[in-house]
C-alpha positions, 0 to 999 in steps of 0.5 A: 509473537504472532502477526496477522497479514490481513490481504495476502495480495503482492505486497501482503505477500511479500511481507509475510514471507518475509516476517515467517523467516524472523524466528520467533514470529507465527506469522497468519495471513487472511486473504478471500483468495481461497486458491492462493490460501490454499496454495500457500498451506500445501507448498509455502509462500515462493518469492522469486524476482529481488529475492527468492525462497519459500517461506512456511506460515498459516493462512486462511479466508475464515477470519473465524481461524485467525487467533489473537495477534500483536501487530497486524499488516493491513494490506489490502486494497484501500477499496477494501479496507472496511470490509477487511476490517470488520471480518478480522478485528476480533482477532486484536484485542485491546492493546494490540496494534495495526497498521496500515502500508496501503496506498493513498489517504483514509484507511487509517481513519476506517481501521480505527473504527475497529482497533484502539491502536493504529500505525500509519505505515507508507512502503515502496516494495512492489510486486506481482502475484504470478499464480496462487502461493507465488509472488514476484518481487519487482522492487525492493524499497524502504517503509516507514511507520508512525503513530496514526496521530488522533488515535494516540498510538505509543511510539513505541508500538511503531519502533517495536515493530519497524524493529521486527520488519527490518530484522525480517529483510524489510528496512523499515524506519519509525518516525513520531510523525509519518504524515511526511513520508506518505505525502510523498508517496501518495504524490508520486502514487497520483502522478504516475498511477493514472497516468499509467492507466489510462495509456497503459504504459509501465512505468519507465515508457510513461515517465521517458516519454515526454507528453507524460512525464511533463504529465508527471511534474505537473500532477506532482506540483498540485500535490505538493502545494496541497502538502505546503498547505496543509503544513506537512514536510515531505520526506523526499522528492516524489521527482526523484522516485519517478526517475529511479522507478523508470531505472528499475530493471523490468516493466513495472505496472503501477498497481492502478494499471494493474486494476484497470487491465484486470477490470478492478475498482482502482484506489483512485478516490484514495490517491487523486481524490484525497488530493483534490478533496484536501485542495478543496478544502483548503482552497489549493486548485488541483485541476488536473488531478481532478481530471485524472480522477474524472476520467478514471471513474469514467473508466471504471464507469465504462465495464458496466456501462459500455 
């Protein structure tokens, strides 16, 4: 069975290498990054941090390389979603399926613009690149996958391949409606990750310092009442994930963080402007996510306008 990892940044990575020690699994990964393709053909994909080997499989930048597979892991950054997509989509015929484990809300909605199938995948592993073809591994964490709801996807897809993720180190849950687990996460996501941004604080400094964890609390009750609205239960405390991701060993930086120090466009539209665009929607006042995502874009405004 063949896999395609389309974005082979920290997260991509780390699923890669993870599945190409599943025997029975040709695992392919598609990333624009030419030197980490490279790197990773030459001497492997090398994990270090929570676990540490290295792991032989395939990868390219010429979607034109990649052959037919069952399943693919969309990983890239929500901001390139659709363009991903586009080049890789030859690559899933008819009754493969592909799933989303991006952060925030809307890539599922693009991907299906491109396969029949779609799985809408939530996960907590987080990571680093420290150099083309290596990949640290902050922290290890659960995902959870289900059908992307209006694309009638099987449920058995989503167990089938959870089943494979698992098997390959990656504990990872089906669920018949994923809504609630990545509800939670974006929460969390649009609590911790601006805030880390704009005072660039790692993740433990952010939520102990007491400005920003009461920051913290006040973005995660926005979203949680944009949830209660919306009729979708939560699968845990978004609470309880900032309090044991300020417990992680290491400095994490959120991913925004790590996009802003890099000069990057942040999934900010994705994480605090889905929660503000639902809460307009649906009547629910979300101020001070809408204040995290003006002030992101204005950063972001601000490396071409200084």
């Amino acid at each position: 069975m063949r896999i395609c990892i389309v974005g082979c940044g920290a997260v991509g990575s780390i699923f890669a290498a993870h599945l190409a020690q599943v025997k029975g699994i040709e695992v392919w990964a598609y990333d624009v990054n030419r030197e980490h393709v490279d790197a990773i053909n030459r001497n492997g994909l090398q994990v270090s941090g929570a676990a540490e080997f290295t792991a032989r499989l395939r990868a390219t930048s010429d979607p034109a390389e990649l052959p037919a597979c069952a399943f693919g892991l969309v990983a890239t950054k929500a901001t390139h979603t659709r363009q991903a997509m586009q080049q890789v989509a030859s690559a899933f015929a008819e009754n493969s399926a592909v799933c989303s484990v991006q952060n925030g809300l809307g890539s599922e909605e693009i991907i299906a613009e491109h396969v029949r199938f779609v799985l809408r995948g939530t996960t907590f592993p987080a990571g680093h690149l420290n150099g083309p073809g290596r990949v640290g591994f902050d922290i290890k964490g659960d995902t959870w996958i289900g059908p992307f709801e209006p694309t009638n996807t099987p449920f058995a897809m989503a167990e089938q391949l959870a089943a494979l993720m698992t098997e390959a180190g990656m504990n990872t849950i089906a669920l018949r409606d994923a809504r609630g687990a990545q509800w939670t996460k974006l929460i969390f996501n649009a609590s911790t990750n601006p805030v880390g941004a704009l005072t660039r604080l790692h993740h433990g400094a952010a939520t102990n310092f007491p400005p920003t964890g009461e920051l913290f609390e006040k973005l995660i009750a926005e979203g949680e009442a944009v949830a209660r609205a919306l009729r979708v239960t939560l699968d845990g405390d978004p609470r309880a994930m900032v309090a044991k991701g300020a417990k992680s060993p290491g400095k994490h930086r959120a991913s925004m963080l790590q996009d802003v120090l890099a000069g990057r466009q942040t999934e900010v539209d994705f994480m605090n402007g889905a929660i503000v665009k639902h809460g307009q929607q649906l009547g629910v006042p979300t101020p001070l996510n809408y204040a995290m995502w003006c002030l992101i874009k204005g950063l972001e405004h601000s490396w071409s306008e200084p």
